[in-house]
C-alpha positions as CSV (number, residue, x, y, z in Angstrom):
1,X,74.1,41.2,-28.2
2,X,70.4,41.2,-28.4
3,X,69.0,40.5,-32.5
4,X,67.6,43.6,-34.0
5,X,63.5,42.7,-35.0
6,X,63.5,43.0,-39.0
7,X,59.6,43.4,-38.6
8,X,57.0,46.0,-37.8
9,X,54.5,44.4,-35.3
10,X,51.9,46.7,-36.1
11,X,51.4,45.2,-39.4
12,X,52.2,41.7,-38.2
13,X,49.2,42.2,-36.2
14,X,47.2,43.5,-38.7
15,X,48.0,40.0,-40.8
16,X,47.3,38.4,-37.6
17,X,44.0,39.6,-37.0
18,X,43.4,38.8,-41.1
19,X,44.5,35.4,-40.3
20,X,42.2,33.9,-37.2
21,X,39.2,36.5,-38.8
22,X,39.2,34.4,-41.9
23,X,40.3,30.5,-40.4
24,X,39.3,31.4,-36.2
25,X,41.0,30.6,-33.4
26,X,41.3,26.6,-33.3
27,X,42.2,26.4,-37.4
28,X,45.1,28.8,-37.1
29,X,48.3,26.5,-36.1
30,X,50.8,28.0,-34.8
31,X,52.7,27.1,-38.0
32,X,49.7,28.9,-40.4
33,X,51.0,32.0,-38.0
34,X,54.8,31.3,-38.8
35,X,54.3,31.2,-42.5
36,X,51.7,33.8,-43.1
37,X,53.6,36.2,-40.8
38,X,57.0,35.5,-42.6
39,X,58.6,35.6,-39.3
40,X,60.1,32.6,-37.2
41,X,58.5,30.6,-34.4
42,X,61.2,31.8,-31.6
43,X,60.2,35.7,-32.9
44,X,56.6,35.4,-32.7
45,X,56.6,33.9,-28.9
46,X,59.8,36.3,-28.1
47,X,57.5,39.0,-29.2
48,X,54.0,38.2,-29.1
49,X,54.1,35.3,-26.2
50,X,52.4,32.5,-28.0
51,X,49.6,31.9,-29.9
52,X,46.7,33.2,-27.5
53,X,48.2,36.2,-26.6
54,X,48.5,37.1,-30.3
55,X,44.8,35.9,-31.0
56,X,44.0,38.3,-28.1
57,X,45.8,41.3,-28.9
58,X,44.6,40.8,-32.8
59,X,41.2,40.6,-31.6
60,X,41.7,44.1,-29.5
61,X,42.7,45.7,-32.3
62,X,39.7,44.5,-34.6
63,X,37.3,45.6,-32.3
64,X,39.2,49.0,-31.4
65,X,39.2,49.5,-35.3
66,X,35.6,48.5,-35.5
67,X,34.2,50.2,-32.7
68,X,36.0,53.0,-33.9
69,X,34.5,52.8,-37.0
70,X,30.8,52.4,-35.9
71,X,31.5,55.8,-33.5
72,X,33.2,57.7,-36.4
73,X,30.3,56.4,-39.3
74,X,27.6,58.1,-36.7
75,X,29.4,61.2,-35.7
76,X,29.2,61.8,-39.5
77,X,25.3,61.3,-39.8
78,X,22.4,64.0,-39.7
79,X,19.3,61.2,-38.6
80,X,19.7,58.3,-36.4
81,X,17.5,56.3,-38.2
82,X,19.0,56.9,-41.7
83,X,22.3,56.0,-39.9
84,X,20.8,52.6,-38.9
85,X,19.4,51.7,-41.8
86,X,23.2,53.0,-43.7
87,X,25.1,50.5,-41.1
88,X,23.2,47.6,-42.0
89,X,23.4,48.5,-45.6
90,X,27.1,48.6,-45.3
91,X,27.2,45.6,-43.4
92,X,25.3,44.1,-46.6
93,X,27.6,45.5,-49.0
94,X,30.4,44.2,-47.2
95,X,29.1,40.9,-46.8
96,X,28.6,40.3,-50.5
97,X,31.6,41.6,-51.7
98,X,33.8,39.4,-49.7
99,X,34.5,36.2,-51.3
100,X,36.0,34.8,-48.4
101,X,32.9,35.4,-46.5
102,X,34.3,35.9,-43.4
103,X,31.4,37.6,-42.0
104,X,32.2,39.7,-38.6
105,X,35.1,38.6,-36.6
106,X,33.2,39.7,-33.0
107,X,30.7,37.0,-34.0
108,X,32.8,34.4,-35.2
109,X,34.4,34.9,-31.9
110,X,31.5,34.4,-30.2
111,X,30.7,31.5,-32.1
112,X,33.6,29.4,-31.8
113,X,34.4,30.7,-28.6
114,X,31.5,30.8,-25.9
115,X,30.8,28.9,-24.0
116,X,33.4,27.7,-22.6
117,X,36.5,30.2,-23.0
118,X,35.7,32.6,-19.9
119,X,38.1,35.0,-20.3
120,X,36.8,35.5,-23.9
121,X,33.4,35.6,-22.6
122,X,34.4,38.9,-20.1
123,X,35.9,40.1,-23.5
124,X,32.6,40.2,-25.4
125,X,30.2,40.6,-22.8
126,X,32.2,44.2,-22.3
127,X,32.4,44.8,-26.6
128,X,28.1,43.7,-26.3
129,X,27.5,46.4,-23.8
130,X,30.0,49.5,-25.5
131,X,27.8,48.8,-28.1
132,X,24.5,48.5,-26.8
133,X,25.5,51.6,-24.7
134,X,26.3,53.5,-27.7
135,X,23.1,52.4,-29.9
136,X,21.3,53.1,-26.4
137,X,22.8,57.2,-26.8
138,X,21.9,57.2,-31.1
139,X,17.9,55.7,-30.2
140,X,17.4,58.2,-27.2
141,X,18.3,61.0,-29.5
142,X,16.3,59.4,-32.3
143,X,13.4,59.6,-30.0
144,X,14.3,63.0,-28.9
145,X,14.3,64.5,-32.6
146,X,10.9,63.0,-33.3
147,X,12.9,60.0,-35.5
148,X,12.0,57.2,-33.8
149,X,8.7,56.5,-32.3
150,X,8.4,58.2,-28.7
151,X,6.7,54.9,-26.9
152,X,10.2,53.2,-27.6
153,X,12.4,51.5,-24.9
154,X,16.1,52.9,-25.9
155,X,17.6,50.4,-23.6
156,X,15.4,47.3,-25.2
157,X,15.7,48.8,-28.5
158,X,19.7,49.1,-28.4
159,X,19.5,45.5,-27.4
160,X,17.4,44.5,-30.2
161,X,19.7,46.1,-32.6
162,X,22.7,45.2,-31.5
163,X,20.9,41.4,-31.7
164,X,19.6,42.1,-35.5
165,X,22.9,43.7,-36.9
166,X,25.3,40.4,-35.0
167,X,22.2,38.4,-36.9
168,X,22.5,39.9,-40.2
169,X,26.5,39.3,-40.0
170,X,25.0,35.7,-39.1
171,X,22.9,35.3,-41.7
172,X,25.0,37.2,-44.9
173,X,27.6,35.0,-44.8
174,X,25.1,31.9,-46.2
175,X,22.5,34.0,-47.9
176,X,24.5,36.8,-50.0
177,X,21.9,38.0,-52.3
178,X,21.7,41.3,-51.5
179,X,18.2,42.4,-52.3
180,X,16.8,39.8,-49.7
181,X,19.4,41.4,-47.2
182,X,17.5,44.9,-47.8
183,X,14.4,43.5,-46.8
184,X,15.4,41.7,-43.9
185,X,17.1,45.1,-43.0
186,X,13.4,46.9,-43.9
187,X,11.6,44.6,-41.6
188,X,13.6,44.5,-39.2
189,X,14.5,48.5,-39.0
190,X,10.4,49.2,-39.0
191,X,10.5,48.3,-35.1
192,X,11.9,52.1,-34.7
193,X,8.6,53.0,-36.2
């Protein structure tokens, strides 16, 4: 008779993804897994098939909730360029108000990952372009409404902040005085003017 799970594996996920975001992929042993999870070695294979398949499913679901997030935190904004400029302030406010400092787990990813993992490459090269496609849609209507300075290139301009707000997540994990983070933020939202 088969054992009856005596967990939910959408919130063993959710501790997953908590796990390798704050200690990444190669720090998190298997055994880190077991005791943080509070379920057995045999369960988490049985269930999850090891410990990349779990790092790549809990990465899914961080950047499903994030990209989710980013979507959603537009959709609710009347200017484009007040929205930027509110994205990178939250990114801010999240930054400095995490004393783990964990920064963004997409660029963490990146970092520990790439090169070398090609798999994980394919993963964040499609994440990259979801979001540059989506910061491509928020600039052209920017420029439509008279926001954003007409003579813009949306395309070049979605790459450049997509580039700025994985650097800001870069930088705001060392420097986490939050006034400096504003006016790296000004300067580098002024190239919408």
């Amino acid at each position: 008779m088969p054992r009856t799970k005596k967990f939910n594996e959408s919130e063993v996920l959710e501790m997953t993804m908590e796990l390798f975001w704050e200690k990444g992929f190669h720090a998190t042993s298997i055994q880190d897994l077991v005791s943080h999870l509070g379920i057995n070695r045999a369960s988490l294979y049985d269930t999850f098939g090891g410990k990349d398949a779990l790092f790549e499913k809990a990465f899914a679901l961080y950047r499903k909730n994030s990209g989710s997030a980013v979507m959603g935190f537009f959709e609710g904004q009347a200017s484009v360029k007040e929205g930027f400029k509110e994205l990178f302030e939250y990114a801010i406010v999240e930054a400095v108000s995490d004393p783990s400092r964990k920064g963004c787990f997409v660029v963490n990813t990146t970092t520990e990952l790439i090169p070398g993992n090609e798999k994980m490459q394919e993963v964040l090269c499609s994440h990259m372009n979801k979001i540059e496609e989506l910061f491509f849609t928020l600039v052209e209507r920017g420029i439509h409404r008279g926001e954003i300075a007409p003579d813009k290139d949306p395309k070049a301009m979605a790459s450049y902040l997509f580039t700025f707000y994985n650097g800001l997540r870069v930088v705001s994990k060392v420097d986490t005085d939050p006034e400096r983070l504003r006016q790296i933020v000004d300067t580098g939202l002024s190239a919408l003017e």
